[in-house]
PDB file of N, H, CA, C and O in Angstrom:
ATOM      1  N   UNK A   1       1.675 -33.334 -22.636  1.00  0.00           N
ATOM      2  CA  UNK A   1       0.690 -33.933 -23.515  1.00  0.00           C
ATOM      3  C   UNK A   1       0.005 -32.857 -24.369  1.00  0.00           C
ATOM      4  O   UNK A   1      -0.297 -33.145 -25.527  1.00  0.00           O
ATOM      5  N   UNK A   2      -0.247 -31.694 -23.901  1.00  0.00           N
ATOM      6  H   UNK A   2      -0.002 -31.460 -22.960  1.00  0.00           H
ATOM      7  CA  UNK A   2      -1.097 -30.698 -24.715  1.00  0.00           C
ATOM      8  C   UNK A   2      -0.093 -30.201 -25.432  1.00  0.00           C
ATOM      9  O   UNK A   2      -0.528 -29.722 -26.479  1.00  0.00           O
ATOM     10  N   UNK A   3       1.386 -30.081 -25.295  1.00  0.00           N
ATOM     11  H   UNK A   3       1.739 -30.470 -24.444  1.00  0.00           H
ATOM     12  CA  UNK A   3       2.496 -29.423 -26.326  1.00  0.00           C
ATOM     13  C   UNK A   3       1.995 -30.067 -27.007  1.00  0.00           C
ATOM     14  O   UNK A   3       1.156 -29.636 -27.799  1.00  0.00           O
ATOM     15  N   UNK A   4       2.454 -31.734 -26.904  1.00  0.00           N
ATOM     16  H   UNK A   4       3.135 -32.083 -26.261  1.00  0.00           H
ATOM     17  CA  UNK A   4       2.254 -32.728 -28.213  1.00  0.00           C
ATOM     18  C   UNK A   4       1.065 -32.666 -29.065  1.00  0.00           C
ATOM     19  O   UNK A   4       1.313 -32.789 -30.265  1.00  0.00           O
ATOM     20  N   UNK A   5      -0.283 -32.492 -28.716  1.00  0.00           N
ATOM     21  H   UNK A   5      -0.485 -32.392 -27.741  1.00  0.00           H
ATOM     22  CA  UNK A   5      -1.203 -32.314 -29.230  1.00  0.00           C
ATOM     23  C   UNK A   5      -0.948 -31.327 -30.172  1.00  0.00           C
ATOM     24  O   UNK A   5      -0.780 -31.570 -31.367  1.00  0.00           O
ATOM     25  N   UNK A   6      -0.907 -29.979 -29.566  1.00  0.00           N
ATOM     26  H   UNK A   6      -1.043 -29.781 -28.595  1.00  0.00           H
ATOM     27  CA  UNK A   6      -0.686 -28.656 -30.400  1.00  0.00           C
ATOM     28  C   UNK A   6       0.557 -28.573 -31.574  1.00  0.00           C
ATOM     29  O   UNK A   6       0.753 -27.869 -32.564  1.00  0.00           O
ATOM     30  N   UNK A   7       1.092 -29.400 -31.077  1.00  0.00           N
ATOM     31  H   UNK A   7       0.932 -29.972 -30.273  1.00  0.00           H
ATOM     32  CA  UNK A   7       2.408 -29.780 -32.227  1.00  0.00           C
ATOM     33  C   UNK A   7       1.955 -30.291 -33.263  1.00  0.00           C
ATOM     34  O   UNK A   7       2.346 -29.810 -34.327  1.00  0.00           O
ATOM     35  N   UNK A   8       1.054 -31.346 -33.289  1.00  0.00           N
ATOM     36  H   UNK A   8       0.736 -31.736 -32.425  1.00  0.00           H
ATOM     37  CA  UNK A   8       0.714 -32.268 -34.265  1.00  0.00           C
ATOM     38  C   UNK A   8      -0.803 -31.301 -35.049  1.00  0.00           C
ATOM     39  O   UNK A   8      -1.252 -31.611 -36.153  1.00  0.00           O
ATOM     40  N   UNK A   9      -1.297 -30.304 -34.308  1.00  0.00           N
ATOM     41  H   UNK A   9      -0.932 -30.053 -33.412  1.00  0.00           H
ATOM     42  CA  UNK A   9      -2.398 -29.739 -35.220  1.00  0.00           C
ATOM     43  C   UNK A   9      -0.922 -28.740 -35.754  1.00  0.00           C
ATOM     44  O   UNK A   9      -0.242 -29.071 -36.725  1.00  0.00           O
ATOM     45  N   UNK A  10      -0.753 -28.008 -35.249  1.00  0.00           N
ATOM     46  H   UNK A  10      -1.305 -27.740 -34.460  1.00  0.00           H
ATOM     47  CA  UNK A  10       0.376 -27.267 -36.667  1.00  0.00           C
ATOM     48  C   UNK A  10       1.271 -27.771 -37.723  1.00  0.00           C
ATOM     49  O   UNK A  10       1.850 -27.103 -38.579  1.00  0.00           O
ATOM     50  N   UNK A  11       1.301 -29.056 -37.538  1.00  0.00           N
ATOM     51  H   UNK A  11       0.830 -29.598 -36.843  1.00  0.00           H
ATOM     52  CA  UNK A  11       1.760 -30.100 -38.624  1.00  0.00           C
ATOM     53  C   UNK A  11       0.624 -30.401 -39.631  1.00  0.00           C
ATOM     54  O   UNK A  11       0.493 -30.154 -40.830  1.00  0.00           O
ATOM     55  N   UNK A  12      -0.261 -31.112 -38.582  1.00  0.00           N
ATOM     56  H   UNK A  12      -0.155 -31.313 -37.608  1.00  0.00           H
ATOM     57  CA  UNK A  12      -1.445 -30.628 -39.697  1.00  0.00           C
ATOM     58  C   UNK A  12      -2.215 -29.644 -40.489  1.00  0.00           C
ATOM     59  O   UNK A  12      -3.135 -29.840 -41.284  1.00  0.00           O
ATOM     60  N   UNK A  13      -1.579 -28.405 -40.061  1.00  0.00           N
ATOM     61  H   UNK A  13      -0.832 -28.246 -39.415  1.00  0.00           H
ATOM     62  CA  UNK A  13      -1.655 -27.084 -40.436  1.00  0.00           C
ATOM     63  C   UNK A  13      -0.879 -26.846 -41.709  1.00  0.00           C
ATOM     64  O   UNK A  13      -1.321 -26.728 -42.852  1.00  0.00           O
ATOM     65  N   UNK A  14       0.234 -26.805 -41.325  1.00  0.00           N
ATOM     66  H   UNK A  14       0.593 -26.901 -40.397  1.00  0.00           H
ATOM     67  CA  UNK A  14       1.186 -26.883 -42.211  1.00  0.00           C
ATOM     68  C   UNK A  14       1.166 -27.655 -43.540  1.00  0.00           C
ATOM     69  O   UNK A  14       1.711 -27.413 -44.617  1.00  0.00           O
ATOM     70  N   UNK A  15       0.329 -28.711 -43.112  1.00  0.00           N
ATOM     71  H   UNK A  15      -0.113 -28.908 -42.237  1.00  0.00           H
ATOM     72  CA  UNK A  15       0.506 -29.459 -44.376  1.00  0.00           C
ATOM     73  C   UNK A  15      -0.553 -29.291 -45.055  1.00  0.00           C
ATOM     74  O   UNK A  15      -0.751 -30.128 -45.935  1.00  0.00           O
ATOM     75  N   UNK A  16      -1.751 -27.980 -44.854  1.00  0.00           N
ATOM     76  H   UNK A  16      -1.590 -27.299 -44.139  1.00  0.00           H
ATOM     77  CA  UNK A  16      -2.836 -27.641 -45.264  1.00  0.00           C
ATOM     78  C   UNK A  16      -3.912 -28.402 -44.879  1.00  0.00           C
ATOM     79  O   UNK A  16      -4.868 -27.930 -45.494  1.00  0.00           O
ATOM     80  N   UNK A  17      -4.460 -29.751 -43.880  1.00  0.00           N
ATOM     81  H   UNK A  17      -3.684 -30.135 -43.381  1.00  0.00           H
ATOM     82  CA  UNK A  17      -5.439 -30.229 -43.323  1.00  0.00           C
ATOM     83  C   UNK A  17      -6.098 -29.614 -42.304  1.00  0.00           C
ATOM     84  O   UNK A  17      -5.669 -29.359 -41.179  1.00  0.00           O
ATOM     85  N   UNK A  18      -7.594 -29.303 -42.955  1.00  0.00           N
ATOM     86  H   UNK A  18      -7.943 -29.510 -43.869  1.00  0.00           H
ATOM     87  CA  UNK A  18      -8.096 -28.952 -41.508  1.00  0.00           C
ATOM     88  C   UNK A  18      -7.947 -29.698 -40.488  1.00  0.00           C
ATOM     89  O   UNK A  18      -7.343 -30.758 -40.652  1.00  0.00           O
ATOM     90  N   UNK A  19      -8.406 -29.380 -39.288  1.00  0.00           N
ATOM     91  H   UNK A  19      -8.896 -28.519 -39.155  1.00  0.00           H
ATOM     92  CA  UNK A  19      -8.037 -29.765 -37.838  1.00  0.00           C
ATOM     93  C   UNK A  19      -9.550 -30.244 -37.136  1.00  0.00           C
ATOM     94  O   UNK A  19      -9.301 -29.786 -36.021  1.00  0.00           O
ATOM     95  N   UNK A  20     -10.526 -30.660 -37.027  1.00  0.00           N
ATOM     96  H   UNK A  20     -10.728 -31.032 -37.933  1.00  0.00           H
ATOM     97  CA  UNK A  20     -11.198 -31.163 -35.933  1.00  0.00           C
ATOM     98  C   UNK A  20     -11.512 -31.847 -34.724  1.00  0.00           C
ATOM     99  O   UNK A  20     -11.383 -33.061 -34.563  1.00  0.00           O
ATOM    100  N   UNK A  21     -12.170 -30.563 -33.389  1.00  0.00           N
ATOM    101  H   UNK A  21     -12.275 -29.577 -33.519  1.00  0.00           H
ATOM    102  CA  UNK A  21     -11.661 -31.355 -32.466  1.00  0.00           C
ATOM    103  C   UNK A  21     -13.007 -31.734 -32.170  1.00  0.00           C
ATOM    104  O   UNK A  21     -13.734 -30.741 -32.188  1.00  0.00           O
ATOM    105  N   UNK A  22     -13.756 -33.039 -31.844  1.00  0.00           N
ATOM    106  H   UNK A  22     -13.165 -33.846 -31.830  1.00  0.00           H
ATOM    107  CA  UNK A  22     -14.898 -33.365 -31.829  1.00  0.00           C
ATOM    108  C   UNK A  22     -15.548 -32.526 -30.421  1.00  0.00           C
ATOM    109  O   UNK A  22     -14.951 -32.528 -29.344  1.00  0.00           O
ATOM    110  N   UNK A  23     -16.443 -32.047 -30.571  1.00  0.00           N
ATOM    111  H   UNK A  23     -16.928 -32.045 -31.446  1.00  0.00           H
ATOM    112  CA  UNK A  23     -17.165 -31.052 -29.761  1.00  0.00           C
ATOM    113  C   UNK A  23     -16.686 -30.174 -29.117  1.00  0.00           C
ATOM    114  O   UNK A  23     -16.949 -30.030 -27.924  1.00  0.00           O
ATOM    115  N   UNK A  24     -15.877 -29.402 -29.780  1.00  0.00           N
ATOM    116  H   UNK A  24     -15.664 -29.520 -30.750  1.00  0.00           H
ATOM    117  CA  UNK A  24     -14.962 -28.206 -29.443  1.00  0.00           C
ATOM    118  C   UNK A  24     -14.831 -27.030 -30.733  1.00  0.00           C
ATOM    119  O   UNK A  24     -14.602 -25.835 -30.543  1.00  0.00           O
ATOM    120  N   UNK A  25     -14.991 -27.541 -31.786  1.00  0.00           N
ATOM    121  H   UNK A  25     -15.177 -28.512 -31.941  1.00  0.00           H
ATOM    122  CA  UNK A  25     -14.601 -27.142 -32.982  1.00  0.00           C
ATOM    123  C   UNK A  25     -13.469 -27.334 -34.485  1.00  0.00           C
ATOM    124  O   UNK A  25     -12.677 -28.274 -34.423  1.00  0.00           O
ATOM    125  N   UNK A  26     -13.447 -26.636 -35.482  1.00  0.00           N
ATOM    126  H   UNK A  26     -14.090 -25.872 -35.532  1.00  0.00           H
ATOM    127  CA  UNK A  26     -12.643 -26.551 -36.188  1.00  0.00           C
ATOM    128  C   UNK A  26     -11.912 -25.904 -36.982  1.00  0.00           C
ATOM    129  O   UNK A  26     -12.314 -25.432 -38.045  1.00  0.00           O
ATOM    130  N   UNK A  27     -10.779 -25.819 -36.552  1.00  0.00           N
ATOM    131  H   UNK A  27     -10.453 -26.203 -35.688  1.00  0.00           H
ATOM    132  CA  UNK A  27      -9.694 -25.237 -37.457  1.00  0.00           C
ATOM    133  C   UNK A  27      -9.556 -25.529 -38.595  1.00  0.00           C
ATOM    134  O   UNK A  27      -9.144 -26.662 -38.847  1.00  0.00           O
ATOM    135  N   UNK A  28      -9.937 -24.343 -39.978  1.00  0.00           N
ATOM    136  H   UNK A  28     -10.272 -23.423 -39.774  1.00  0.00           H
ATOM    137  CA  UNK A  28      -9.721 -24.412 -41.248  1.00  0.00           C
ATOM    138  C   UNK A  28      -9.145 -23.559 -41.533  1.00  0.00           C
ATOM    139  O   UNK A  28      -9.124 -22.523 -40.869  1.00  0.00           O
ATOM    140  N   UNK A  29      -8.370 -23.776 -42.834  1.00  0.00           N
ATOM    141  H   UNK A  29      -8.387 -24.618 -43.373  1.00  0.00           H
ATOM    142  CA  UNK A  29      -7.378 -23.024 -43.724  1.00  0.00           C
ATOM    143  C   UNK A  29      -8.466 -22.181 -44.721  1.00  0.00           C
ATOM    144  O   UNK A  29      -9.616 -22.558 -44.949  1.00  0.00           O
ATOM    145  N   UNK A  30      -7.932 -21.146 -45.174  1.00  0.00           N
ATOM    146  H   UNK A  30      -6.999 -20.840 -44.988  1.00  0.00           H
ATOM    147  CA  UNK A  30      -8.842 -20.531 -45.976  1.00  0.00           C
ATOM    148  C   UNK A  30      -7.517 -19.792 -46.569  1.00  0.00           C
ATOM    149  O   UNK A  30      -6.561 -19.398 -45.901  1.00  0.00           O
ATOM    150  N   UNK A  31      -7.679 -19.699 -47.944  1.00  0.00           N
ATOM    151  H   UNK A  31      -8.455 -20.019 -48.487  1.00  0.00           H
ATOM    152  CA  UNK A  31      -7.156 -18.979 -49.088  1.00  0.00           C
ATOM    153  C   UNK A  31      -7.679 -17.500 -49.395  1.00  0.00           C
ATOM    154  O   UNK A  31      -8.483 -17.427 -50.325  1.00  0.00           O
ATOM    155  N   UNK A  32      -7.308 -16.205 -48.689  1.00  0.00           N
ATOM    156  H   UNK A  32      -6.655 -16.264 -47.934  1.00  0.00           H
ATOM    157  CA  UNK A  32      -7.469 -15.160 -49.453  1.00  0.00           C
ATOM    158  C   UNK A  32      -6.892 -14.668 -50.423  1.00  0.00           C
ATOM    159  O   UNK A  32      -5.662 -14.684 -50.380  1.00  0.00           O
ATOM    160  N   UNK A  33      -7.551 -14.075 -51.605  1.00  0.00           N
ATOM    161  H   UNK A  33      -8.550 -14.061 -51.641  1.00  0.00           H
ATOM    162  CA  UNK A  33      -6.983 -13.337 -52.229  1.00  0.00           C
ATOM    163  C   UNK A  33      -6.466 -11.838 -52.383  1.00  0.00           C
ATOM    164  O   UNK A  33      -6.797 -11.092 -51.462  1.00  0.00           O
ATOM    165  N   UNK A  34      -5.650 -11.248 -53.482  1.00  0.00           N
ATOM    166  H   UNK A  34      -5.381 -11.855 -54.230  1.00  0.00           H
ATOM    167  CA  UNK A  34      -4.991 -10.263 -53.449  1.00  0.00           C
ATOM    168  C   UNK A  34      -6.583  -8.981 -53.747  1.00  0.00           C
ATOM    169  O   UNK A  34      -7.572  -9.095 -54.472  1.00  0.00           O
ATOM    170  N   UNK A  35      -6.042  -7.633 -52.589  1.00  0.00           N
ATOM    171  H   UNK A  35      -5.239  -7.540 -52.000  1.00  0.00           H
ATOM    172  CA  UNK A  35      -7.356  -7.373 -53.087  1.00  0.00           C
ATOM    173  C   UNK A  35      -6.429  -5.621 -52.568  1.00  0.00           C
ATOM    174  O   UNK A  35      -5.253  -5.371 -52.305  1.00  0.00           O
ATOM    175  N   UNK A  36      -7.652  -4.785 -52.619  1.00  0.00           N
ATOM    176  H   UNK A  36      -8.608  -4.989 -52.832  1.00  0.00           H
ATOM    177  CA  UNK A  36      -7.099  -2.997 -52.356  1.00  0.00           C
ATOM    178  C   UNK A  36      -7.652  -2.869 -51.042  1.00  0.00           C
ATOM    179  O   UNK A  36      -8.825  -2.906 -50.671  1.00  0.00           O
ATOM    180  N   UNK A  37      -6.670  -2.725 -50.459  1.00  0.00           N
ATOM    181  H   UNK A  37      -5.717  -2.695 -50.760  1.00  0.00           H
ATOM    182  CA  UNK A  37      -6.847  -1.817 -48.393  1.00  0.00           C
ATOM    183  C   UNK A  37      -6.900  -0.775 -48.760  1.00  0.00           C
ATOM    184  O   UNK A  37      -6.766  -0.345 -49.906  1.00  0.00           O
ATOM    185  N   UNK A  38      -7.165  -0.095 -47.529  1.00  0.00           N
ATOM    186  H   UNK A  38      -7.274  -0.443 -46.598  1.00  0.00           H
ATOM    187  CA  UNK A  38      -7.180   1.404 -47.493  1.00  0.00           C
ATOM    188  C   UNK A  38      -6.703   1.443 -46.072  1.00  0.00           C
ATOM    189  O   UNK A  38      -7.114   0.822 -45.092  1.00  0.00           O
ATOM    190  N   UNK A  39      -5.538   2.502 -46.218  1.00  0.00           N
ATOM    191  H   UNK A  39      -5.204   3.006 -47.014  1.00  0.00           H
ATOM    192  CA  UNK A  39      -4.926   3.083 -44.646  1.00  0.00           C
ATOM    193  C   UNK A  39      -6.185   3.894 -44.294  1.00  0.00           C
ATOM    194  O   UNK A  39      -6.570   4.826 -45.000  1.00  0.00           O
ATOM    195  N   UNK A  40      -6.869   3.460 -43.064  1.00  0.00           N
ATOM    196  H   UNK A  40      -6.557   2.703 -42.490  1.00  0.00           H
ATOM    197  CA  UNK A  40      -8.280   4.715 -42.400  1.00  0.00           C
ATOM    198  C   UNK A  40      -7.430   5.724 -42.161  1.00  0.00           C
ATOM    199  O   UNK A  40      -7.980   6.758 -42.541  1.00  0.00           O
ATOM    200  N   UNK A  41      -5.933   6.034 -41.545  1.00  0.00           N
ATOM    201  H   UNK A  41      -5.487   5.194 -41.236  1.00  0.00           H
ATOM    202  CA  UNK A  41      -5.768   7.367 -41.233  1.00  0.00           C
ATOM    203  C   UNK A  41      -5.303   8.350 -42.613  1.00  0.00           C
ATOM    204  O   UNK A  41      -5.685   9.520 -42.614  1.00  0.00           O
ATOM    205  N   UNK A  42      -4.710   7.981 -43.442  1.00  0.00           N
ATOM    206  H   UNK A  42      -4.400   7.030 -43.441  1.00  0.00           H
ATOM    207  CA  UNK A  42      -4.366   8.750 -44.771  1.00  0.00           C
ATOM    208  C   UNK A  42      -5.221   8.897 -45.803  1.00  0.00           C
ATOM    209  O   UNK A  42      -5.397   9.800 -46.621  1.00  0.00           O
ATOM    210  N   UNK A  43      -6.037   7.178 -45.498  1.00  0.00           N
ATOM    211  H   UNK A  43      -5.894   6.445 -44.833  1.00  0.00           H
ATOM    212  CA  UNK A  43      -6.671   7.250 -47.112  1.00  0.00           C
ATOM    213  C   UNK A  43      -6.120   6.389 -47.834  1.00  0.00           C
ATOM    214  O   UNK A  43      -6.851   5.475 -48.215  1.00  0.00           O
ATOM    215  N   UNK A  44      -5.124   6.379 -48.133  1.00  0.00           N
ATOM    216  H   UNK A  44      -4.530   7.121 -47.823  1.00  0.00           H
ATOM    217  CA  UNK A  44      -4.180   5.575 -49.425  1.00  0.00           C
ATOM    218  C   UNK A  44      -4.805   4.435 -49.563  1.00  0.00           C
ATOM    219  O   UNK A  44      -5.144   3.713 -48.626  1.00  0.00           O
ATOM    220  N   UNK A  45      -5.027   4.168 -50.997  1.00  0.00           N
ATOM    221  H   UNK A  45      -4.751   4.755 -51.758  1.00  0.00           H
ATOM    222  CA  UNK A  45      -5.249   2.511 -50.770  1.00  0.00           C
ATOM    223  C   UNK A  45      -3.784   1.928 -51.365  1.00  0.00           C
ATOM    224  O   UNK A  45      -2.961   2.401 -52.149  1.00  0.00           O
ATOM    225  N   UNK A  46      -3.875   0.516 -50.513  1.00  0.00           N
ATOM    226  H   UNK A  46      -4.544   0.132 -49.876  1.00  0.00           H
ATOM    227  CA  UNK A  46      -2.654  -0.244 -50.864  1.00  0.00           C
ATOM    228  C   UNK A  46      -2.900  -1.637 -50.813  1.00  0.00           C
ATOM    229  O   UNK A  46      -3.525  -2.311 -49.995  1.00  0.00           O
ATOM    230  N   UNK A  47      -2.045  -2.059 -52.254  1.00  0.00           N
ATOM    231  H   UNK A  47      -1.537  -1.511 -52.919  1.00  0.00           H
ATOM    232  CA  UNK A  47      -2.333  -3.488 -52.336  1.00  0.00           C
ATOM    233  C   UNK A  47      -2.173  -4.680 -51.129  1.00  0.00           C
ATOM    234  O   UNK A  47      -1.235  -4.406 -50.380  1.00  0.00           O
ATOM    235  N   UNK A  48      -2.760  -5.731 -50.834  1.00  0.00           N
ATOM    236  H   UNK A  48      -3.522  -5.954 -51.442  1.00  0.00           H
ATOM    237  CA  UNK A  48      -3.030  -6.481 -49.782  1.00  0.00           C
ATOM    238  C   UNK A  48      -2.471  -7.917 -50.580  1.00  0.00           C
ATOM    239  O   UNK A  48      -3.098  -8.201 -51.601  1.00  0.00           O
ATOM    240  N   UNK A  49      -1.569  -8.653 -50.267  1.00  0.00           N
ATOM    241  H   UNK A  49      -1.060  -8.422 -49.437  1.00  0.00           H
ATOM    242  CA  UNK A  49      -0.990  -9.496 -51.246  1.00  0.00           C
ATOM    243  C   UNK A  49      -2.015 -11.000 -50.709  1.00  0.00           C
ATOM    244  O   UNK A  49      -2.684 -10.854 -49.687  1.00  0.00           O
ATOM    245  N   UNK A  50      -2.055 -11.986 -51.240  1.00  0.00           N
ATOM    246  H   UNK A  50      -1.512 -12.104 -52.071  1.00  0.00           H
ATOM    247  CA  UNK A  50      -3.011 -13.320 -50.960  1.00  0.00           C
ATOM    248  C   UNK A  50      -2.060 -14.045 -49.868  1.00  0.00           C
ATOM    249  O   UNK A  50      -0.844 -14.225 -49.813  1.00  0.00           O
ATOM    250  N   UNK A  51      -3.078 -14.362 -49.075  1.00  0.00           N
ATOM    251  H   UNK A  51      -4.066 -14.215 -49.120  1.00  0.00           H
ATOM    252  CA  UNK A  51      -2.400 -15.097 -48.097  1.00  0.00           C
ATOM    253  C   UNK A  51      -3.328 -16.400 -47.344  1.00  0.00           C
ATOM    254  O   UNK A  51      -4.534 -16.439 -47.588  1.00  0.00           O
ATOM    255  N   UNK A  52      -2.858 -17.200 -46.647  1.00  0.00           N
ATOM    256  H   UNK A  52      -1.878 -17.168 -46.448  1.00  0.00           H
ATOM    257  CA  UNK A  52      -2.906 -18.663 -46.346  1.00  0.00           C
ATOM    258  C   UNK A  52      -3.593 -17.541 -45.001  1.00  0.00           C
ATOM    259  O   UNK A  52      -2.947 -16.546 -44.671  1.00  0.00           O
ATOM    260  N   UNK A  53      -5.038 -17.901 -44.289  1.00  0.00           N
ATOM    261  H   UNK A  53      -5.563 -18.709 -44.557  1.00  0.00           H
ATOM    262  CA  UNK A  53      -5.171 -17.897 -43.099  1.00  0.00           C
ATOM    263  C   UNK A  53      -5.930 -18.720 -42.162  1.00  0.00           C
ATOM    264  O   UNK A  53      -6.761 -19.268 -42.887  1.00  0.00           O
ATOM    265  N   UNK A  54      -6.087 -19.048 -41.185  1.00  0.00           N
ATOM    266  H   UNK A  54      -5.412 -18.603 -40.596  1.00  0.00           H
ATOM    267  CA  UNK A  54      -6.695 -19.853 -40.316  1.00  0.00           C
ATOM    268  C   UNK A  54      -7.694 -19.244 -39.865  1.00  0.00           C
ATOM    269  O   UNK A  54      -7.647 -18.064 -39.518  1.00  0.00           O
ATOM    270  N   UNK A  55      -8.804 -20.021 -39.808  1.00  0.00           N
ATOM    271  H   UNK A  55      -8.843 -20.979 -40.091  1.00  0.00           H
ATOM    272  CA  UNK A  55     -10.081 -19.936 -38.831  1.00  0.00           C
ATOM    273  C   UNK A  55     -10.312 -20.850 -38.315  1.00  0.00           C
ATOM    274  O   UNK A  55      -9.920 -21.996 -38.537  1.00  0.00           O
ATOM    275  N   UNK A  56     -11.354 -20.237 -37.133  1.00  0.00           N
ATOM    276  H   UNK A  56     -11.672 -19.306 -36.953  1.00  0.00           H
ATOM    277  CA  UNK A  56     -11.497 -20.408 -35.860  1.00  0.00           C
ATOM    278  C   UNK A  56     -13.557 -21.333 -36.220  1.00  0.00           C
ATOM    279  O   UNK A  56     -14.322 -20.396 -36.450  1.00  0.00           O
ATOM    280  N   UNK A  57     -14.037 -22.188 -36.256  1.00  0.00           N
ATOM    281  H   UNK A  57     -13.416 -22.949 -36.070  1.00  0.00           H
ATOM    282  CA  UNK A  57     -15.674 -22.480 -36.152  1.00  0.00           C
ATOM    283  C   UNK A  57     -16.071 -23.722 -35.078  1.00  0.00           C
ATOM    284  O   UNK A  57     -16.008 -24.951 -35.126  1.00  0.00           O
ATOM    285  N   UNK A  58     -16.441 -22.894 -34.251  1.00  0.00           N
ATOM    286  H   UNK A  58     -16.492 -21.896 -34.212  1.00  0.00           H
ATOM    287  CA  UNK A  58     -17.311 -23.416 -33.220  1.00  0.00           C
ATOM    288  C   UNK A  58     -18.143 -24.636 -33.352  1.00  0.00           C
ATOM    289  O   UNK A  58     -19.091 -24.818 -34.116  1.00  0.00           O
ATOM    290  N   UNK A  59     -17.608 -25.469 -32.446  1.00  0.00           N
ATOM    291  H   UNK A  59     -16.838 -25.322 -31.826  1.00  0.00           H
ATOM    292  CA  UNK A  59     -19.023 -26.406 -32.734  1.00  0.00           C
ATOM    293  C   UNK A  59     -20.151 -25.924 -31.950  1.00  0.00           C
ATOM    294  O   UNK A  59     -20.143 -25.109 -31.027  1.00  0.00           O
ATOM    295  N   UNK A  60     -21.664 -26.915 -32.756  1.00  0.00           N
ATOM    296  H   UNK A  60     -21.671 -27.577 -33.505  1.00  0.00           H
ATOM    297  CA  UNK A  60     -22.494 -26.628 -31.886  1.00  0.00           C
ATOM    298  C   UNK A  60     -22.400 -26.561 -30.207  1.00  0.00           C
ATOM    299  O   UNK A  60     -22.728 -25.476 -29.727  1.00  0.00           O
ATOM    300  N   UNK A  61     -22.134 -27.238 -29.604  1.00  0.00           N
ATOM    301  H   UNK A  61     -21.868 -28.119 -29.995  1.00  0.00           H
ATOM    302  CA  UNK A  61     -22.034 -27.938 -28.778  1.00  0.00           C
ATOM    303  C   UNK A  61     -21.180 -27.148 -27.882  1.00  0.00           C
ATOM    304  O   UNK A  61     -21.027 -27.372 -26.681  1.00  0.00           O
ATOM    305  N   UNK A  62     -20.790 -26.471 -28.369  1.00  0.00           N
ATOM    306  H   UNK A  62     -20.914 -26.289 -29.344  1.00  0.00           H
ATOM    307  CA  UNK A  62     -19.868 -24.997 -27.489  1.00  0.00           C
ATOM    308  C   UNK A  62     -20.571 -24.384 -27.644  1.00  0.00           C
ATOM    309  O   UNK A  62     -21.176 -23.810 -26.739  1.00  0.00           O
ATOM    310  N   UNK A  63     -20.758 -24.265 -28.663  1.00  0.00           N
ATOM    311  H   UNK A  63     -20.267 -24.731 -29.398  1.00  0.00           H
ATOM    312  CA  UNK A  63     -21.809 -22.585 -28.733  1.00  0.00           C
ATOM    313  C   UNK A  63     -23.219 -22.816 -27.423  1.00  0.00           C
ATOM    314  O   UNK A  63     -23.655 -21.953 -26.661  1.00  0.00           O
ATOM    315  N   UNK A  64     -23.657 -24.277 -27.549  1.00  0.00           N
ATOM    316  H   UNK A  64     -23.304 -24.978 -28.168  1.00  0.00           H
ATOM    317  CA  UNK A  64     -24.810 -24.113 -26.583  1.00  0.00           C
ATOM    318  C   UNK A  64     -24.267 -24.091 -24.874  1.00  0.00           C
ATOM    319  O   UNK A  64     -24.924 -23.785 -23.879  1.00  0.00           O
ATOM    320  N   UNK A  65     -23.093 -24.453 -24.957  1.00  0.00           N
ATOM    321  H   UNK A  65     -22.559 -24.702 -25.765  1.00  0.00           H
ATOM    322  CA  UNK A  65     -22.740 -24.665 -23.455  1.00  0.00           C
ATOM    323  C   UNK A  65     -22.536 -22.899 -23.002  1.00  0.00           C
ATOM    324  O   UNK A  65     -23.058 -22.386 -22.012  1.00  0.00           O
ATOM    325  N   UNK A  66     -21.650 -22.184 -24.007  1.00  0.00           N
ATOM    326  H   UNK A  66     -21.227 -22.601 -24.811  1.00  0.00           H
ATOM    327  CA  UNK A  66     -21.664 -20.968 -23.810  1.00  0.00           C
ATOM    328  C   UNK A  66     -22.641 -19.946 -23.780  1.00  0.00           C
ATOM    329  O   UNK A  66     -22.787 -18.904 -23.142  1.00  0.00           O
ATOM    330  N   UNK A  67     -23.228 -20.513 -24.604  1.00  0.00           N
ATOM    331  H   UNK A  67     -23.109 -21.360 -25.122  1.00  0.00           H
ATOM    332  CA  UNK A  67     -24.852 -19.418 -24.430  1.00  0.00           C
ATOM    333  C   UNK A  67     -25.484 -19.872 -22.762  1.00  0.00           C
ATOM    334  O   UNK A  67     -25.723 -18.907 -22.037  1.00  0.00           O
ATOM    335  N   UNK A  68     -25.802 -21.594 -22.042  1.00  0.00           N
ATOM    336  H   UNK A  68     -25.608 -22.378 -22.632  1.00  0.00           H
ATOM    337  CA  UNK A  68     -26.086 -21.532 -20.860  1.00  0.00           C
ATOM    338  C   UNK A  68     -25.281 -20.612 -19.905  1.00  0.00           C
ATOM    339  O   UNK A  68     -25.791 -20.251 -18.844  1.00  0.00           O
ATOM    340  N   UNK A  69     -23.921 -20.193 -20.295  1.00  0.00           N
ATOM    341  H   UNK A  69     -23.507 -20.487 -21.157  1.00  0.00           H
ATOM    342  CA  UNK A  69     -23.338 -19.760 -18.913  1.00  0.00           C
ATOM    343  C   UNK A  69     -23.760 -18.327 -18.548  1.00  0.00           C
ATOM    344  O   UNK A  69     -23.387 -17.825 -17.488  1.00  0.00           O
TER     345      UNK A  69
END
């Protein structure tokens, strides 16, 4: 049952819909853009190309259960 679940949020992933799980949180897509890194050990900066990434936002409701523990 939890494969199936997790199957169907990366479908919904995939197809760019955020994900909400009611009092647990939500999974959103976020669009970065192309921007200049820097290697910390050389120095160099090097281009960072735009990419599709996922985040992670807490619901309330976690956050307060976790702060009691």
């Amino acid at each position: 049952m939890v494969e199936a679940i997790l199957q169907q949020m990366c479908v919904a992933l995939s197809n760019g819909e955020n994900v909400k799980i009611s009092g647990f949180g939500t999974f959103l897509l976020r669009d970065k853009g192309e921007r200049i890194g820097r290697n910390p050990k050389t120095g160099v900066e090097v281009p960072i190309t735009p990419r599709r990434v996922m985040t992670f936002r807490a619901s309330q409701m976690l956050k307060d259960r976790i702060a009691e523990a």
